[in-house]
Each structure stands twice: as C-alpha cells, then as structure tokens.
N, C-alpha and C positions, 0 to 999 in steps of 0.2 A: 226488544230483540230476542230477549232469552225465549220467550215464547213461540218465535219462529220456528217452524219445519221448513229446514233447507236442505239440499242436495250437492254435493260435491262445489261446498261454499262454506265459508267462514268468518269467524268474525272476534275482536277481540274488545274489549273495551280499552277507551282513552283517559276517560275521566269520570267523574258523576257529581254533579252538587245539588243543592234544592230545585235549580231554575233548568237544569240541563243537563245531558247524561248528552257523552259521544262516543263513538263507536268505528273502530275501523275494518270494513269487509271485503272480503275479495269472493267472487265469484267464478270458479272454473267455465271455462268456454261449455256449453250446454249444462250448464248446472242453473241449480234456480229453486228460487223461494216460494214457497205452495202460496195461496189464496190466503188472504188475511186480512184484517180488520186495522186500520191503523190509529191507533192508540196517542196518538202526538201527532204536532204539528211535527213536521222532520225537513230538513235543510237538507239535500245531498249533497256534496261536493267532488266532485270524483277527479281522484288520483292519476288515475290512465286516461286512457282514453279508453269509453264506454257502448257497446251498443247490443241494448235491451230490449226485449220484446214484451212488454206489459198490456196484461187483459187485464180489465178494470170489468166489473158488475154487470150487467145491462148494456156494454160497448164493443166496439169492435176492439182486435188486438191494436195497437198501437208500438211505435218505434221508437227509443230514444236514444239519440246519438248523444252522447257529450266527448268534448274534448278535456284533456286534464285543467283543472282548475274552473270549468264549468258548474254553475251551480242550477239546482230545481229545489223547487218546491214541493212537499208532500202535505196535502190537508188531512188533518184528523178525520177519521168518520170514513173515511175513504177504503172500498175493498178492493184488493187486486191481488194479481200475481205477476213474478218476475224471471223473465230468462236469459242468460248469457246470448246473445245470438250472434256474437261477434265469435273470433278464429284466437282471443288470447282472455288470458286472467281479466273480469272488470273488476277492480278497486276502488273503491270511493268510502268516503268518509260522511258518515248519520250522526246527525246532532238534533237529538228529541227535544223540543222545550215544552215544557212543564205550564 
C-alpha cells in the first residue's frame, strides 16, 4: 500500500505479521488510487458502503457496489485503477496475504 499514488484518500495500517499485513482506507468521494500492479492476493472488506469505478488493463471500466460488510477478492498480478464514484467517504478494510 505504501507504494500507492492516491488522491484525496488514505490509509492507516492495522497490523502486520509474516502471513498478512491489514490496512484501513478511506477514500473521499472522487478521490482515487492511480493504476498499479497488485503485489498480494488482497481481501477487501468494506466498512461503508462502497461504489467504485475500476479500469482494469485491457477492459472496459467496471462498477463495484459493496454494501458494509461485503467482501471481494483482489488477485495478485492484477493491474487497475480505483475511483470513489459514489456521493460519501468509501471505507474498507485490505488484508494483503503473503
């Protein structure tokens, strides 16, 4: 995560151990994480309620609604970028495993 270029978004860490580093971030409404490479498998769990606007590589934009307590899946290897497209803070909770 420390690697990210983000924009009117942040993010704190929760823990760290050998198997798994988690992380908690919020995103301002039109804020958003540049294009990136993703380095971990990653769990999101989101806190709020969420809705993202994700280009991925080679794909069209895509939508992701989550409601709080909603979980996705992130695969390694995977490039994309992320946008707030909703009207409040998205929140959610990244859990990298190792």
């Amino acid at each position: 995560m420390k690697s990210f270029h983000f924009h009117e978004a942040a993010f704190g860490e929760l823990f760290e151990t050998s198997a798994a580093r988690g992380y908690l971030m919020t995103v301002a409404a039109g804020g958003r994480i540049e294009e990136h490479t993703e380095s971990y498998d990653r769990l999101l769990v989101a806190v709020s309620d969420v809705k993202l606007r994700e280009t991925s590589a080679g794909q069209d934009a895509s939508e992701l609604v989550m409601k709080a307590g909603d979980v996705r899946w992130a695969v390694r290897g995977s490039i994309h970028a992320v946008t707030n497209a909703g009207t409040a803070p998205a929140t959610f909770i990244t859990l990298e495993l190792n």
